[in-house]
C-alpha positions as CSV (number, residue, x, y, z in Angstrom):
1,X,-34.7,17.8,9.2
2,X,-33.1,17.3,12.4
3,X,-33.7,20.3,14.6
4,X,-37.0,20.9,15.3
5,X,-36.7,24.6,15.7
6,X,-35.6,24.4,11.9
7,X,-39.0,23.1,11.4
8,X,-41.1,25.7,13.5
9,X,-40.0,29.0,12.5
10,X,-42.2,31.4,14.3
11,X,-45.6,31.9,15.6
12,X,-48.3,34.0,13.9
13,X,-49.5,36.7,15.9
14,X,-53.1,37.8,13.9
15,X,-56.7,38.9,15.1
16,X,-57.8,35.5,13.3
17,X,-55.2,33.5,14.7
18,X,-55.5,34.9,18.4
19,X,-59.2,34.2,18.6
20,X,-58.6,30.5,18.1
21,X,-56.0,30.2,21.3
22,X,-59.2,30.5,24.0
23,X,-59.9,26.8,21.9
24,X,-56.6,25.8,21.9
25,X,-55.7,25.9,18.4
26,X,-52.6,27.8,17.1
27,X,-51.4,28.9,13.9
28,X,-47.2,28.6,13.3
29,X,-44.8,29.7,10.2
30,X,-43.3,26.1,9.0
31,X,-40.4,25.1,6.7
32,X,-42.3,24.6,3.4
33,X,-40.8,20.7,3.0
34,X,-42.1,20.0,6.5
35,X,-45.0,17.5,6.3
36,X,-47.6,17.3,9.0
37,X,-46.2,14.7,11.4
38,X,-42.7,16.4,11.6
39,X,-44.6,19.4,12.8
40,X,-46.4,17.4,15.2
41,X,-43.0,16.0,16.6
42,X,-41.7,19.4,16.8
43,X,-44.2,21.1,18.1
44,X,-44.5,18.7,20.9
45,X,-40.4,17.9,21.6
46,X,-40.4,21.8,21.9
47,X,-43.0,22.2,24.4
48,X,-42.4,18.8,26.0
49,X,-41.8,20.5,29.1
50,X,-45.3,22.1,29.1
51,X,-46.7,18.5,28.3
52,X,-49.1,19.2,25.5
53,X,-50.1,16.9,23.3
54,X,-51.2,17.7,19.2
55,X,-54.4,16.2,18.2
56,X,-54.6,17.9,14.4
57,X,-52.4,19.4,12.2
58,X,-53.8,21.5,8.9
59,X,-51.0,23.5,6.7
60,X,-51.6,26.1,3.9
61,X,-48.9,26.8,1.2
62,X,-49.4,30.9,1.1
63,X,-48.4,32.2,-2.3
64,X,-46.1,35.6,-1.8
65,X,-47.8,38.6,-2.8
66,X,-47.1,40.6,-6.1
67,X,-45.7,43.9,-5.3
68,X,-44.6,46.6,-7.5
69,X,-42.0,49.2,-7.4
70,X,-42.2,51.4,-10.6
71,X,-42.5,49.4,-13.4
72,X,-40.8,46.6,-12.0
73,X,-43.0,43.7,-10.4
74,X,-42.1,40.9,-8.1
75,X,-43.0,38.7,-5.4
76,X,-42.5,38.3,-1.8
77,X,-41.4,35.3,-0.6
78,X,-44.0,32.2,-0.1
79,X,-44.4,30.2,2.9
80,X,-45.9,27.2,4.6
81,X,-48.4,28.2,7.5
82,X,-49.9,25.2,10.2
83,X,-52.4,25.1,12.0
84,X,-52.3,23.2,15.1
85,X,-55.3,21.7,17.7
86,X,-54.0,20.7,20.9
87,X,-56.0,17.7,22.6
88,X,-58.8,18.8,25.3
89,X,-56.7,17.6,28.1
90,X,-53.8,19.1,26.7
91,X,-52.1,22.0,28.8
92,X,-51.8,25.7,26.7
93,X,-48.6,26.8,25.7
94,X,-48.0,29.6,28.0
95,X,-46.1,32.4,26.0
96,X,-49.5,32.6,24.6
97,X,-51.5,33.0,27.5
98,X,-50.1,36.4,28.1
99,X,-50.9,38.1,24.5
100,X,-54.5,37.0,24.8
């Protein structure tokens, strides 16, 4: 993977993941064959100019929900979810600070 905004897909914006931004941890959408140092690298060459700095990564593999319509079942799509710690001397990324 050579873009890192291939790699970091989008933010996730829920009442679990919002409470943990006061402590400087955010939750992100991956690629699902990124491992945890790419999104490290990402993370940080796309917020470079904010100068943060990525002490932990954790990812989830979220299975997609069953959903039915009629008799027909099927699934949504799956997806890779990470959850990122900045360092304590580490700046906040700022589109967040405005949501909180």
């Amino acid at each position: 993977m050579d873009n890192s905004y291939d790699i970091i897909i989008r933010p996730v914006l829920t009442e679990k993941s919002m409470s943990g931004i006061e402590n400087k941890v955010y939750t992100f959408v991956v690629d699902k064959k990124a491992n945890k140092t790419q999104i490290k690298n990402a993370l940080e060459k796309i917020y470079e100019n904010l100068g943060i700095k990525v002490e932990s990564v954790n990812t989830l593999n979220i299975r997609g929900k069953i959903k039915r319509q009629g008799k027909t079942s099927g699934r949504t799509p799956a997806y890779k979810k990470a959850v990122i710690k900045l360092t304590s001397d580490s700046k906040t990324i700022t589109e967040f600070d405005s949501l909180n």
